[in-house]
C-alpha positions as CSV (number, residue, x, y, z in Angstrom):
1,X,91.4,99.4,86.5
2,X,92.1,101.5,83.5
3,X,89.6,100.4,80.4
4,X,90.8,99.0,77.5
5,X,90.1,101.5,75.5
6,X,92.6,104.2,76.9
7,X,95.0,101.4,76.4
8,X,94.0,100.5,72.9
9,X,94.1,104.9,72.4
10,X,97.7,104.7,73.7
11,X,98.7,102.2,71.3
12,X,97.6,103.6,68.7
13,X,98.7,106.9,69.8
14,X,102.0,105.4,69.8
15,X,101.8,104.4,66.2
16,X,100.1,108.0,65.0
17,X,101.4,110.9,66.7
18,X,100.5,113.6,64.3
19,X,98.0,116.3,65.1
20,X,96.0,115.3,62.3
21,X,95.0,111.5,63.5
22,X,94.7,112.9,67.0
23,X,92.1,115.7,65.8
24,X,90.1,112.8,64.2
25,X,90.6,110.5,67.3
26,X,89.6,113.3,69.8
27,X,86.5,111.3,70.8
28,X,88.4,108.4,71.6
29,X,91.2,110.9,73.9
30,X,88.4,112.2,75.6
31,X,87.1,109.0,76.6
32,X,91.0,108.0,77.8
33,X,91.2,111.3,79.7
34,X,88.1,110.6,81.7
35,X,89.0,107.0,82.3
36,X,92.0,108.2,83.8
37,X,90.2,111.3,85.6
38,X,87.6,108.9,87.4
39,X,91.2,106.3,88.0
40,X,92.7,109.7,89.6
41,X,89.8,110.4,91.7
42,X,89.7,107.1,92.9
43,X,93.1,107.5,94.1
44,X,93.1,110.6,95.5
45,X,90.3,109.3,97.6
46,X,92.3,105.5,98.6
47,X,95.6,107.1,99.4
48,X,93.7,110.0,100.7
49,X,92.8,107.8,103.5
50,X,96.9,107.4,104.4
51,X,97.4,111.1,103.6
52,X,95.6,114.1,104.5
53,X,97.6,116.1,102.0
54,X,96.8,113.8,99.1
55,X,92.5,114.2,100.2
56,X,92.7,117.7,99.5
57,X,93.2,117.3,96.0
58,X,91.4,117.4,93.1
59,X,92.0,115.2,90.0
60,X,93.1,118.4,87.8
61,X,95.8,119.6,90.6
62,X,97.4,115.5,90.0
63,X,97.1,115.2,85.8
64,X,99.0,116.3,83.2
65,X,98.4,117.6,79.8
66,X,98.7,115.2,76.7
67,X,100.6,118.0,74.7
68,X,104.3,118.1,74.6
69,X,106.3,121.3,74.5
70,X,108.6,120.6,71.6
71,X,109.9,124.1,71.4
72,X,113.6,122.9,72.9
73,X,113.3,119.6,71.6
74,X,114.8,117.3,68.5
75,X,111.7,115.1,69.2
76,X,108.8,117.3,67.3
77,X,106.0,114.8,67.9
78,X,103.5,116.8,69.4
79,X,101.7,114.4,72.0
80,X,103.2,112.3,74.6
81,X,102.2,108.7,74.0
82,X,101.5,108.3,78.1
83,X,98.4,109.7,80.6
84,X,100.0,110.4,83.5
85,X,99.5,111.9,87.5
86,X,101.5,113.0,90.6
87,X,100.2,112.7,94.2
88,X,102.3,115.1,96.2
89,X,101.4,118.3,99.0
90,X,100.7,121.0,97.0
91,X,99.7,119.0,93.8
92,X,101.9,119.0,90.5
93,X,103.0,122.5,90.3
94,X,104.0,122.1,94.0
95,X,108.3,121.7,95.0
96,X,107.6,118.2,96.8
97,X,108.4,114.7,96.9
98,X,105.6,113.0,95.7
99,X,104.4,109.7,93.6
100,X,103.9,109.3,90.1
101,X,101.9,107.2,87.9
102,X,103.1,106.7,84.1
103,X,99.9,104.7,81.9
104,X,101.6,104.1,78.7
105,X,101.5,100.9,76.6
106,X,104.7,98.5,77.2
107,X,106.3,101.2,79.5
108,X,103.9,101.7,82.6
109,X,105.7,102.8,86.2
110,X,105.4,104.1,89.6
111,X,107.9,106.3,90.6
112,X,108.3,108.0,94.1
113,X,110.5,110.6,95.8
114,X,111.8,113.7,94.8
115,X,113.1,114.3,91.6
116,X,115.9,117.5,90.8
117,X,114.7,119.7,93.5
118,X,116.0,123.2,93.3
119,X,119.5,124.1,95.1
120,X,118.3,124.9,98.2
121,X,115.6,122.1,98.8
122,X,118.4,120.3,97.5
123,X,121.1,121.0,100.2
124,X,118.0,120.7,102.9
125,X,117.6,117.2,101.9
126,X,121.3,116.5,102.4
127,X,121.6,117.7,105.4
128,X,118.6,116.0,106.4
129,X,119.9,112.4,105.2
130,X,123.6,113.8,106.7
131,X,122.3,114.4,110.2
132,X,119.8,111.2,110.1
133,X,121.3,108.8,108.3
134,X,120.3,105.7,110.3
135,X,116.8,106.5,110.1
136,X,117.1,107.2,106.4
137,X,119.1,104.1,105.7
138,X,116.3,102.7,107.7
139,X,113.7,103.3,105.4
140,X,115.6,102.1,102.7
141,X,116.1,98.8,103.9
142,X,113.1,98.0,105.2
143,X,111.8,94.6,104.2
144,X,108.7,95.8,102.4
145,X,110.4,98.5,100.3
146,X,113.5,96.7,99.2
147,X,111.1,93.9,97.7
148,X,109.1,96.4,95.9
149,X,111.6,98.7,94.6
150,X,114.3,95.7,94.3
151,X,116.4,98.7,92.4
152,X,117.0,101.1,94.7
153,X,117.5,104.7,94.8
154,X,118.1,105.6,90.9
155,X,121.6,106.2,90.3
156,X,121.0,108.2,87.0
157,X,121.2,112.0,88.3
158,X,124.7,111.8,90.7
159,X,127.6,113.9,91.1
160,X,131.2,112.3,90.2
161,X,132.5,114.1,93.1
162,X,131.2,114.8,96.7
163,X,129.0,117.8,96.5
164,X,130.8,121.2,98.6
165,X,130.7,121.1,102.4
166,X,131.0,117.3,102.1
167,X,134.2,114.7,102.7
168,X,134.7,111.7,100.2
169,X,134.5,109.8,103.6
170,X,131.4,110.9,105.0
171,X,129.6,107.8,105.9
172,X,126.7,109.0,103.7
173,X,128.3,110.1,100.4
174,X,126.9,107.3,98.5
175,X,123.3,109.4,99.2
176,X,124.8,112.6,99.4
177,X,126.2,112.6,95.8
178,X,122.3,112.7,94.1
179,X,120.6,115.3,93.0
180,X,117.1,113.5,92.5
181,X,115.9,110.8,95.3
182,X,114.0,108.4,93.5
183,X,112.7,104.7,93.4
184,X,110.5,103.1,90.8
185,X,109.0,100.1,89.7
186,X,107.7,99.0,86.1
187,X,103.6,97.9,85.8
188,X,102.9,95.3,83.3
189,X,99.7,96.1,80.4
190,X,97.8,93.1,82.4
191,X,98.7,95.5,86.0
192,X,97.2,98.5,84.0
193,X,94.1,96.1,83.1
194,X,93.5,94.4,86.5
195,X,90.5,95.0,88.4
196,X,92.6,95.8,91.9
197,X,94.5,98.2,89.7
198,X,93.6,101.5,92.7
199,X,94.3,98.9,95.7
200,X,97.2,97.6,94.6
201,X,98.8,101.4,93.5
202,X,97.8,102.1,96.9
203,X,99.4,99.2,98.4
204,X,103.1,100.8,96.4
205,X,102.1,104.2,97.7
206,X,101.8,102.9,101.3
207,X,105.3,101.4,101.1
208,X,107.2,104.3,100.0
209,X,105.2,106.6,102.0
210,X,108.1,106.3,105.2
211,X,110.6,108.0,102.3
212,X,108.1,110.8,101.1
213,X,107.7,111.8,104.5
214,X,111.4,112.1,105.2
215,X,112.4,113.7,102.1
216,X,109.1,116.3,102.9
217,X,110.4,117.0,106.3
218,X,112.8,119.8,104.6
């Protein structure tokens, strides 16, 4: 489970982003950074045990730094006000689908899939879901998966129109039309908190596991 404190850190993270109350609450960051290191680990090691890729990593190749880049942005708080990691083939920096873990105060989430993945990954998964469709559609509909991410595929990166080489009638346009593939489900503060906390995140990576594989095929 994550501690308390990195919770309590977040919180008030949340209500003091300024470099100055972070450089006098380093102690208590450092503490929340190795809470969520040893969570990692544990993770790498539970899904690990449903995917070789995921055992190779390290907790450092799946975490992300605190610091935001505000350089293009009208937001100029300098930290994020979430510790979060990604368990994909290759790690973060890698071009995969993978599945993510948000730890933030009132707005905790899993998310899985593959999010804006450059043209030509892009058109591979496409053609991928164009030429498999039932087995895709599959996935999707499975019991398990439907009643976990009772959402569906997010609808917030599509195209208006069908994307070129592809008819308005093509049985799979409603798929074809993203340009991110991604499901996601919200985690409560007591979810964060419980002492299953690595079982059950395993249990949601298990689930999706079926669409990683598919979309990582390409």
């Amino acid at each position: 489970m994550i501690q308390k404190t990195t919770i309590q850190f977040l919180t008030d993270l949340k209500k003091n982003n300024s470099k100055e109350w972070f450089d006098d609450n380093r102690k208590r960051y450092e503490v929340a950074k190795e809470d969520v290191k040893d969570i990692t680990e544990k993770l790498i090691q539970a899904i690990g045990a449903h995917d070789e890729d995921i055992a190779q990593l390290l907790a450092k190749d799946c975490t992300f730094r605190i610091n935001r880049d505000v350089r293009f942005s009208k937001n100029k708080a300098p930290y994020k006000t979430n510790i979060s990691c990604i368990f994909s083939k290759g790690g973060k920096k890698a071009a995969t689908a993978g599945f993510y873990v948000h730890i933030e105060t009132g707005a905790a989430f899993v998310a899985a899939g593959y999010w804006a993945p450059e043209p030509n990954k892009l058109a591979s998964v496409r053609q991928e879901i164009d030429y498999n469709l039932d087995d895709w559609k599959k996935i999707l509909n499975a019991k398990k998966f439907k009643a976990t991410f009772e959402n569906g595929l997010s609808q917030d990166d599509i195209l208006q129109r069908p994307p070129k080489g592809y008819d308005a009638e093509n049985p799979a346009i409603e798929f074809l039309k993203l340009k991110s593939f991604i499901v996601s489900k919200k985690l409560s503060d007591a979810e964060l908190l419980d002492k299953d906390f690595v079982k059950n995140i395993t249990t949601l990576y298990t689930v999706v596991k079926p669409m990683l594989d598919f979309l990582n095929i390409v």
